[in-house]
C-alpha positions in Angstrom: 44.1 1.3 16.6 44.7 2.8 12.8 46.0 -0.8 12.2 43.2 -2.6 14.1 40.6 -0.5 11.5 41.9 -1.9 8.4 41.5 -5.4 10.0 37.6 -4.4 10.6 37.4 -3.4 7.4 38.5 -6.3 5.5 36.2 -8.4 8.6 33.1 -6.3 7.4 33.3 -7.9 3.9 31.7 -11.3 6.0 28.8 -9.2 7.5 26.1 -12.2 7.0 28.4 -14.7 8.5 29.1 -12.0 11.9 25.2 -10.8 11.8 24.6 -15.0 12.3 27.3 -15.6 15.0 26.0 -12.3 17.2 22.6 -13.5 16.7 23.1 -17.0 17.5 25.4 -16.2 20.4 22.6 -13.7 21.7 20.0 -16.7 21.5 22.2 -19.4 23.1 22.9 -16.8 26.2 19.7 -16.5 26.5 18.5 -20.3 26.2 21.3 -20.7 29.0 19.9 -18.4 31.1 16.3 -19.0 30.6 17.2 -22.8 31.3 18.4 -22.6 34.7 16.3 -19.5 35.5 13.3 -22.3 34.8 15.4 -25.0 36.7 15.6 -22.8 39.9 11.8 -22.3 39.9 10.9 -25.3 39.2 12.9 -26.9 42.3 10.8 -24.4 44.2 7.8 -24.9 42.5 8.2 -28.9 42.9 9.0 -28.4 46.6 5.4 -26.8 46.9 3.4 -30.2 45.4 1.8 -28.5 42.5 -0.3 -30.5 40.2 1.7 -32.8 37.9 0.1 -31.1 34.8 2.3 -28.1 35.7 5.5 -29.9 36.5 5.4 -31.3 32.7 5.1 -28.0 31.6 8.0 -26.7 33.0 10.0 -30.0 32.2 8.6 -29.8 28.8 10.2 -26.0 28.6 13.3 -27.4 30.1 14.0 -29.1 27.4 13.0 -26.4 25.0 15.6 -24.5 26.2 18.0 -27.3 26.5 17.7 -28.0 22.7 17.5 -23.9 21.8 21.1 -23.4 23.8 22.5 -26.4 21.7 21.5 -25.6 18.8 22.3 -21.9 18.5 25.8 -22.4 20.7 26.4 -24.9 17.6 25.4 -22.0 14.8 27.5 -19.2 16.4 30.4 -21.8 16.6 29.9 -22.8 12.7 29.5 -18.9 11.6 31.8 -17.4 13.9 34.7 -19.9 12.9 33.5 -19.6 9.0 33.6 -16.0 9.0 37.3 -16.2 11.2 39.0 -18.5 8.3 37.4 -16.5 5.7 39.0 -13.3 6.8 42.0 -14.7 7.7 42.2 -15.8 3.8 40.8 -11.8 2.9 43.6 -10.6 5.1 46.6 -12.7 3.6 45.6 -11.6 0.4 45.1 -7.9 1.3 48.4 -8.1 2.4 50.3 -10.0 0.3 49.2 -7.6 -2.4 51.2 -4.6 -0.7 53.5 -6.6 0.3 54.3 -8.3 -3.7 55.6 -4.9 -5.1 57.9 -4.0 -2.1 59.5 -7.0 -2.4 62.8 -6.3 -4.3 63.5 -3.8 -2.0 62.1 -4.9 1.4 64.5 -7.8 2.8 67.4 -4.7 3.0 64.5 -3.5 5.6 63.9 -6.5 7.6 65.6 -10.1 8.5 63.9 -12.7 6.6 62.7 -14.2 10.2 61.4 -11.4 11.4 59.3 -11.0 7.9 58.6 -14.6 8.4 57.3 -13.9 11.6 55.0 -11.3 10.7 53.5 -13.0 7.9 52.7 -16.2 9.8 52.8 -15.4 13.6 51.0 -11.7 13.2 48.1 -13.0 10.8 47.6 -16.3 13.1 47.4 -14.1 16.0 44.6 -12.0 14.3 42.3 -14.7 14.5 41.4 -14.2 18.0 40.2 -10.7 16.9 36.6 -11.7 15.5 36.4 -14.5 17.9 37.6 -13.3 21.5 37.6 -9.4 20.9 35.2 -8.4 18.8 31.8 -10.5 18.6 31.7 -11.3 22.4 31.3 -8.0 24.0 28.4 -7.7 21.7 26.5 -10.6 23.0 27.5 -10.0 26.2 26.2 -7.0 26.4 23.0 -7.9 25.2 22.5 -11.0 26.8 23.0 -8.7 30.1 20.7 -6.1 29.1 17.7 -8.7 28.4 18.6 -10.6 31.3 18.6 -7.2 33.7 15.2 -6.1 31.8 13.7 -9.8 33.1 15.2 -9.3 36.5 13.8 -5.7 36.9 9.9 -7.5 36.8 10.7 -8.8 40.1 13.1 -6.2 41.5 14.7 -3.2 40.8 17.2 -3.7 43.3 18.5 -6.7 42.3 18.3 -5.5 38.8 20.6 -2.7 39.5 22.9 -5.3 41.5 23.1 -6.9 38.4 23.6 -3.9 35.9 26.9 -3.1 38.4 28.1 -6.5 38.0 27.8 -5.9 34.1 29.9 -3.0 34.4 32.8 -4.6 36.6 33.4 -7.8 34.8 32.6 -6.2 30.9 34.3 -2.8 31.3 36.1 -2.0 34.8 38.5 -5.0 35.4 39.7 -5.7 31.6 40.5 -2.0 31.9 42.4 -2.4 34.4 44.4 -5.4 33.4 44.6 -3.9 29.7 47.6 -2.0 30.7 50.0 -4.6 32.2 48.9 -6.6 29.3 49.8 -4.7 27.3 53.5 -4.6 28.6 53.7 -8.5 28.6 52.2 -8.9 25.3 54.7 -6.5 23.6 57.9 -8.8 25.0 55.8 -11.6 23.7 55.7 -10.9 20.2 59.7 -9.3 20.5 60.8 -12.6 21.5 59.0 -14.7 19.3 60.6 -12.7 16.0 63.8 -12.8 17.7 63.6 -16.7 18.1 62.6 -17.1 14.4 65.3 -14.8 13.1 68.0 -16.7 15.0 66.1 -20.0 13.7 66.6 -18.4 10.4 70.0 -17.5 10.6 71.0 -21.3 11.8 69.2 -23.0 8.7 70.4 -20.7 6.1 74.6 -20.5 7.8 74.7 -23.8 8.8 77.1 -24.7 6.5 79.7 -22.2 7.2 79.0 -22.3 11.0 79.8 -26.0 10.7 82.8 -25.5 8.5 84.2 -22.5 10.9 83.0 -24.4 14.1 80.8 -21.8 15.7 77.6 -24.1 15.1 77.9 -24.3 19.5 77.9 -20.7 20.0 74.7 -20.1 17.5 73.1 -23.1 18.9 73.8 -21.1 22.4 72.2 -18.0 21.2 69.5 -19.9 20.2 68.6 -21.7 23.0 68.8 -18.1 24.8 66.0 -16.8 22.3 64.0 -19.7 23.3 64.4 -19.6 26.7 63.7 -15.9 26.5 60.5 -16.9 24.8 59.4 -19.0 27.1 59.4 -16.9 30.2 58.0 -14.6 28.4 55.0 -16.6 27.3 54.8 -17.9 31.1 54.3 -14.8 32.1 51.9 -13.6 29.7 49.7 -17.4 30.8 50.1 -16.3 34.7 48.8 -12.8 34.1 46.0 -14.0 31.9 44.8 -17.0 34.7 45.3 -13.8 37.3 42.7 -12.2 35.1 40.5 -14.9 34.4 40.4 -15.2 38.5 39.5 -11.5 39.9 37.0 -11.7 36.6 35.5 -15.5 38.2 35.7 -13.9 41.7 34.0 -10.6 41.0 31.2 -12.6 39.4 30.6 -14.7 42.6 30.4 -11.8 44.7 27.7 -10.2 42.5 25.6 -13.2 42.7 26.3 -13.5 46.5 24.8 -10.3 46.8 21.8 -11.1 44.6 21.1 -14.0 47.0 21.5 -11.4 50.3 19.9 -9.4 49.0 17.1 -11.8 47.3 16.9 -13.4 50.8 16.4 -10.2 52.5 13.3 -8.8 50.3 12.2 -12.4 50.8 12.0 -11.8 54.4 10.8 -8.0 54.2 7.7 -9.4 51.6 8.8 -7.8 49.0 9.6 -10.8 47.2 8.4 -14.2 46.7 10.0 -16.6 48.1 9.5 -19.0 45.2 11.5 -16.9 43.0 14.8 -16.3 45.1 16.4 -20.0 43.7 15.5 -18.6 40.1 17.2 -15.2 40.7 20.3 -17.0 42.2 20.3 -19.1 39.2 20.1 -16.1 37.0 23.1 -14.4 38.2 25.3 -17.6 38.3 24.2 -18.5 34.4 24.6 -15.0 33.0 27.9 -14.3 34.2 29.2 -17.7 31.9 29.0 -15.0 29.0 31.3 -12.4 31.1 34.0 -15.4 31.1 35.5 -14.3 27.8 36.3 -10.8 28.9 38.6 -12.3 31.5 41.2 -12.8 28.5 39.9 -9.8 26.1 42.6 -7.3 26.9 44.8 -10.0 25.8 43.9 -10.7 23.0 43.3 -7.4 22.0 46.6 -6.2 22.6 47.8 -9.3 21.1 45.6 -8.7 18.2 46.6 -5.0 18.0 50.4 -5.2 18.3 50.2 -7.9 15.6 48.2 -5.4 13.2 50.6 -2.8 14.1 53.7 -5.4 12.8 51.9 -6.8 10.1 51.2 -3.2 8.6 53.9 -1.3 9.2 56.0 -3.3 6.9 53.9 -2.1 3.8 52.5 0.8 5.3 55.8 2.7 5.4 56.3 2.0 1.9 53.0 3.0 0.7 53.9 6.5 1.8 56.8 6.2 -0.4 55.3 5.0 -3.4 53.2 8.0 -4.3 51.9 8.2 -7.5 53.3 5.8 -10.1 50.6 7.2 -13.4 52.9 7.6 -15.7 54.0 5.4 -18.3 57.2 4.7 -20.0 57.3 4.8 -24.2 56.6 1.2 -25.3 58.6 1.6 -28.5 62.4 3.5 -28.7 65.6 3.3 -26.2 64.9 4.9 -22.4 67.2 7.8 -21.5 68.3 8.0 -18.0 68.6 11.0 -16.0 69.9 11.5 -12.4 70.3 15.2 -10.2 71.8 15.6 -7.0 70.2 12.1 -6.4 71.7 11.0 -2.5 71.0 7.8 -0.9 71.7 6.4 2.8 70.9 3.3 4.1 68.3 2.8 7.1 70.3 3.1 10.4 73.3 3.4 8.7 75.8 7.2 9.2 77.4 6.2 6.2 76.1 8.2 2.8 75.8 5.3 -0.2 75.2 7.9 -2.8 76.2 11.8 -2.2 74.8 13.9 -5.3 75.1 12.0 -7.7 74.0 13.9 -11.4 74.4 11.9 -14.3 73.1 11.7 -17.9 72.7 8.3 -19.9 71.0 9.2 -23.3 68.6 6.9 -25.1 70.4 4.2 -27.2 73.8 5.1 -25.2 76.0 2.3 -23.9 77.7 3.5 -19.7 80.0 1.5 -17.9 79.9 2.5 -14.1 83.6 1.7 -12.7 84.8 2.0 -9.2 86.3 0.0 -6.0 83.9 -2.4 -4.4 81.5 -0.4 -2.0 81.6 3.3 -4.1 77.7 3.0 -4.8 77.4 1.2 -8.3 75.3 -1.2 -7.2 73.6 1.0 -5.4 73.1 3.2 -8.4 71.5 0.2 -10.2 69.2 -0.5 -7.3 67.7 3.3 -7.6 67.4 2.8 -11.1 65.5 -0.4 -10.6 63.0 1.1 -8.2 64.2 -0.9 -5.6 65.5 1.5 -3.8 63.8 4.9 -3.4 66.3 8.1 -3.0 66.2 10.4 0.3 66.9 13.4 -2.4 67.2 14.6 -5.8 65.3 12.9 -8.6 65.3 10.2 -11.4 64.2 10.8 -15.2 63.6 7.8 -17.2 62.2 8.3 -20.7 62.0 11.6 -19.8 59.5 10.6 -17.3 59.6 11.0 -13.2 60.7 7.9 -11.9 58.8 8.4 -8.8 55.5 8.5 -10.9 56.2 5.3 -12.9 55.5 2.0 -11.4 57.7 -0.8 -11.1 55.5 -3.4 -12.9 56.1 -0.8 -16.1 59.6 0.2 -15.6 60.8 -4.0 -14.7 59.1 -4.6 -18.2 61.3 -2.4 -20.1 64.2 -3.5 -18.6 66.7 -6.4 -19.3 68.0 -7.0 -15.4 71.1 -8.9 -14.4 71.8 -8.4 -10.6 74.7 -10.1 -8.6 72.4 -12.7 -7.4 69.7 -14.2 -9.8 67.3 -16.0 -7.7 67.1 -19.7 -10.1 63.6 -22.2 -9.1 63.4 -25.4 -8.9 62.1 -27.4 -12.2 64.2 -27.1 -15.4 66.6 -25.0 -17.8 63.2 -24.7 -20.3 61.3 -23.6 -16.9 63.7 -20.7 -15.6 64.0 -19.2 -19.1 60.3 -19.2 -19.6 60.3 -16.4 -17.1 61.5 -13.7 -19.7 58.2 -14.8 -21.8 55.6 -17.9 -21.5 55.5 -17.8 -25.6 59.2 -18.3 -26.5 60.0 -21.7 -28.3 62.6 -24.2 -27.8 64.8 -23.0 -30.9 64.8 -19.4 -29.1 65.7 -20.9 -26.1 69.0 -22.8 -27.0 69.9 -20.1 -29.5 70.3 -18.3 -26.3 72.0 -21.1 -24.0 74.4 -20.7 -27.3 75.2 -17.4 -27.3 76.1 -17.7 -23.5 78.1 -21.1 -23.8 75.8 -22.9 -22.7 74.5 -25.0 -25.2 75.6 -28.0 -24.1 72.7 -28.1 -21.4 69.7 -29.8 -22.7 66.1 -27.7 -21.9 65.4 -30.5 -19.8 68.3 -30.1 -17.6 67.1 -29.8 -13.7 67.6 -26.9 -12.1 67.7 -27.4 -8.1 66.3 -25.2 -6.0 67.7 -22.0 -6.1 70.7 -23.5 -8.7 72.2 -25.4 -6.4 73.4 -27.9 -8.9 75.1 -24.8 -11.0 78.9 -23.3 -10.6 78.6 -19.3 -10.1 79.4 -18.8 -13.8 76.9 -21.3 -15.2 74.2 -18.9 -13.2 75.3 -15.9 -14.7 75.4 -17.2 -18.1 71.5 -18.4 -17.4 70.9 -15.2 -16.1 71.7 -13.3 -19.1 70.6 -15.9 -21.3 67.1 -15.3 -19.7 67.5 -11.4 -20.0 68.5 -11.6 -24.1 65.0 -13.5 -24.6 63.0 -10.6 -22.9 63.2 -7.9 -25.7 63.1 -4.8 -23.3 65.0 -1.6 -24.3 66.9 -0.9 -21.0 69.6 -3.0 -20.3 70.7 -3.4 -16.7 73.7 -5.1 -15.4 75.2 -5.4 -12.5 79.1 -7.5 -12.6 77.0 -10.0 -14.9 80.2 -12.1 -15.5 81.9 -11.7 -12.5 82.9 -15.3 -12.2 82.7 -15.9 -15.8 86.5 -16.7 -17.8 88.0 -14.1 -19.6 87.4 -15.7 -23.3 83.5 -16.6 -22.8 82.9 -13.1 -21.1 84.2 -11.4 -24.5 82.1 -13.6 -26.0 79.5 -12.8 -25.0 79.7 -9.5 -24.4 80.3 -8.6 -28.4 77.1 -10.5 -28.7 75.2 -8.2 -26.1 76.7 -5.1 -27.6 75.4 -6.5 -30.9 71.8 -7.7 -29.4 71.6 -4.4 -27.7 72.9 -1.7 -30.2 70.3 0.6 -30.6 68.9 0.1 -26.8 70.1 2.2 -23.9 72.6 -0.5 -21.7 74.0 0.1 -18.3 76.9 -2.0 -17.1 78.1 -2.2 -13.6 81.6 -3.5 -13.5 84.8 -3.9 -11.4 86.6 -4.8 -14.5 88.1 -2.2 -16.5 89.0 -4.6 -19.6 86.6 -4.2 -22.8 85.9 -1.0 -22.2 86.7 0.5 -24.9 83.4 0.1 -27.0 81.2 2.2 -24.4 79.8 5.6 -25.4 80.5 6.8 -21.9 82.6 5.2 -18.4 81.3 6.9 -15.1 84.3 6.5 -12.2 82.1 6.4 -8.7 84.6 6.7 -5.3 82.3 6.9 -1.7 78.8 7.3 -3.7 80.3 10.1 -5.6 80.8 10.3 -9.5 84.9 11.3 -9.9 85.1 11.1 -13.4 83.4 10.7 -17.0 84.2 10.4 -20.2 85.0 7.6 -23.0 88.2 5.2 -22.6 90.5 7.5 -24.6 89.4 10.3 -23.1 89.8 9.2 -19.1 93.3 7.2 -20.2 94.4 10.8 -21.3 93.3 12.6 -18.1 95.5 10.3 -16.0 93.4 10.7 -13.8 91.6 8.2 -11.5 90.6 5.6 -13.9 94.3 5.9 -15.6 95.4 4.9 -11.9 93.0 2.1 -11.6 93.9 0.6 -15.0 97.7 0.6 -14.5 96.6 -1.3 -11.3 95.0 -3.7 -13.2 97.5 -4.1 -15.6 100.2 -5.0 -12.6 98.2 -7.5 -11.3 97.4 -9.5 -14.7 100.5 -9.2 -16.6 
């Protein structure tokens, strides 16, 4: 219910629009009822042959209450809906705020289709909250409470008949279905990310599932999700008509007692008979607003397991965050500082990083070395803030990293990943990125330096650089990172699939660009190595060796071993 609060609180910000739809609803119950209380007694009253002044009187207030149940049952819809869509909105934004800064780090944490479930299925789902959980208790209640009041005039008896049936179709059978509801709503919403994960995972790999031939056994799994879905949800739909019935059936029975017992102080005297129709007609019309609590412990556990998903992808993280007051020097190279830092993966035995110390000093050029899997990248991802470690600690500037925030650290910090994410629009457009005020010159001097300059700054980019070899990419990539200006260069295999001649190129021109900034360089090459201040060997998230070039070919030690390797292969 922790969840469920934060939804009420970000529902309170649209306390007129509520205020209208519970007093609107109140007044439509009531015109309901007071229209076929006056309809019963005025077939009793006509069947008497009073005076025709007083059956256009209570014709006359027939319609009254005819145009009063219209028109309010038409304000409590236009508020109630109003004040839905305009939380919905509050909530998407509420969220996608803590969600923004986790996202470098949060699809290692969660398929994309289950995220995509979350964010869409989740926040749909708490719609129903305002509209079928919270808002119609309320009028129920005190439509009920009016209506018993009324009833008590005329008898206690019957009153109290009526008070009981308030408490068995309000309180004691959702209660009771709440529990196996709650059971069937949880497989629900299991399924339903399952099914869009494996929809996911079809759309994104159908091009190597078609090229392997395995696009038949994914369709399969598929079609199981689905199916799994689906008798899911059929189940959820019988159990919700099931309660929808004992809650019509328990109203009947309450208003067959009213007219027993109506008939029976009818025949004792100590009612009049002329009122027994409106009584019956009472019951019958008041019980219409108990309808919606037939499917309230649904949606309520609908609307509380989706609250529960939605915010325990940020929530977790918040914890983590902590405080990020500090600030990094805006002028001067960023040293780098790392002690007994150790890193594991979520559900995973194997340690990534095992105490890991290191010291980078400001203006200092590191090349990280090591087989694939030994934790570079890894490394890079802690420095980044992407990743947050399970022990030891992180200096940068000489400042905690844990207190900084990413929004200051990512703008001191030239990035190259693996993977640069590439939009759809033009060359000019994805360079813009390292700074809306850089002109055209500045941009092709840097398609230049990266041997790229035959590409106009008009050039179309597809979505995510579809149009683009591997190398072209990483060239953009780091001609985007030379316009930013920051101070700490991060880069992780930047020219990976990049030729021999163009990657010396244009590495001499990032030493040059970046010689009195700190630069970190993640690389499984062990060629042009020779210019960095210091070369850290990683093996199984540990750091074997450090030192310069010289120094490490003299130890004949691990990263001798690895160069002579190297050297077999390529000559």
């Amino acid at each position: 219910m922790k969840d469920l609060a934060m939804v009420i609180k970000l529902m309170m910000l649209e306390k007129k629009d509520i205020f209208y739809s519970i007093l609107l609803g109140f007044t439509a119950g009531l015109a309901a009822v007071g229209l076929f209380a006056s309809s019963g007694y005025l077939i009793s009253k006509a069947a008497l042959e009073p005076p025709i002044y007083a059956l256009t009187v209570m014709i006359a207030l027939l319609k009254l209450f005819g145009f009063a149940r219209a028109f309010s049952r038409y304000g409590e819809r236009y508020f109630s809906h109003r004040a839905t869509f305009t939380i919905l909105s509050n909530l998407r934004v509420s969220f996608y705020e803590k969600l923004e800064p986790l996202a470098p780090g949060i699809f290692q944490k969660y398929r994309s289709g289950d995220l995509l479930s979350r964010i869409v299925g989740d926040v749909e789902s708490l719609q129903n909250y305002f509209l079928r959980v919270f808002y119609p208790p309320i009028v129920l209640v005190l439509v009920f409470l009016s209506t018993i009041f009324f009833l008590s005039f005329y008898s206690i008896l019957i009153a109290i008949v009526m008070f009981v049936g308030l408490i068995l179709t309000a309180f004691v059978v959702p209660a009771v279905f709440a529990w196996s509801q709650r059971r069937v709503q949880g497989k629900v919403r299991e399924r339903r990310g399952e099914l869009s994960t494996e929809v996911t995972e079809l759309l994104y790999g159908f091009r190597d599932l078609k090229i392997y031939q395995k696009l038949a056994d994914k369709e399969d799994q598929l079609n199981q999700a689905s199916d799994s879905y689906l008798r899911e949800q059929e189940k959820e739909g019988i159990q919700a008509m099931f309660n929808q019935s004992v809650n019509t059936f328990v109203t009947l029975v309450v208003s067959l007692v009213v007219l027993g017992l109506g008939a029976f102080l009818v025949i004792e005297g100590e009612l009049n008979g002329l009122f027994l129709a409106m009584l019956v007609m009472i019951s019958l019309t008041v019980f219409e607003n108990a309808a919606p609590m037939a499917v309230l412990p649904g949606h309520l556990e609908d609307s509380r397991r989706a609250a529960k998903r939605l915010y325990s992808v940020v929530k977790r993280e918040e914890m983590k965050e902590g405080d990020s007051s500090e600030k990094l020097p805006d002028t001067g190279a960023l040293s780098v500082e790392m002690e007994n830092v150790t890193f594991t993966f979520p559900e995973e035995a194997r340690v990534a990083l095992d105490r890991v110390n290191l010291t980078l000093p400001a203006g200092s050029k590191t090349a990280i070395v090591g087989p694939s899997g030994s934790g570079k990248s890894t490394l890079l991802q802690l420095l980044l803030k992407i990743l947050s470690p399970d022990f030891g600690s992180i200096l940068v500037g000489g400042r905690p990293l844990a207190h900084v925030s990413q929004e200051n650290l990512w703008d001191k910090a030239n990035v190259v990943l693996q993977e640069n994410h590439f939009f759809y629009g033009t060359i000019r457009e994805n360079l813009l990125l390292a700074g809306d005020s850089l002109k055209d010159e500045q941009l092709q001097e840097a398609l230049a330096h990266v041997k790229l300059e035959r590409f106009s700054l008009d050039d179309a980019v597809m979505e995510k650089g579809e149009n683009l070899s591997g190398g072209e990419k990483q060239r953009l990539a780091i001609a985007r990172s030379l316009l930013k200006g920051g101070r700490l260069w991060l880069l992780d295999e930047p020219t990976s699939s990049v030729d021999a001649l163009t990657e010396q190129s244009i590495f001499e021109h990032l030493l040059e660009k970046a010689e009195a900034d700190t630069l970190v360089l993640v690389s499984h090459r062990l060629t042009g190595l020779e210019k960095m201040d210091q070369i850290i060997v990683m093996e199984h998230g540990r750091v074997v060796e450090s030192g310069t070039f010289s120094e490490l070919m003299k130890k004949r030690g691990y990263f001798y071993e690895m160069k002579q390797i190297e050297k077999s292969v390529f000559m």
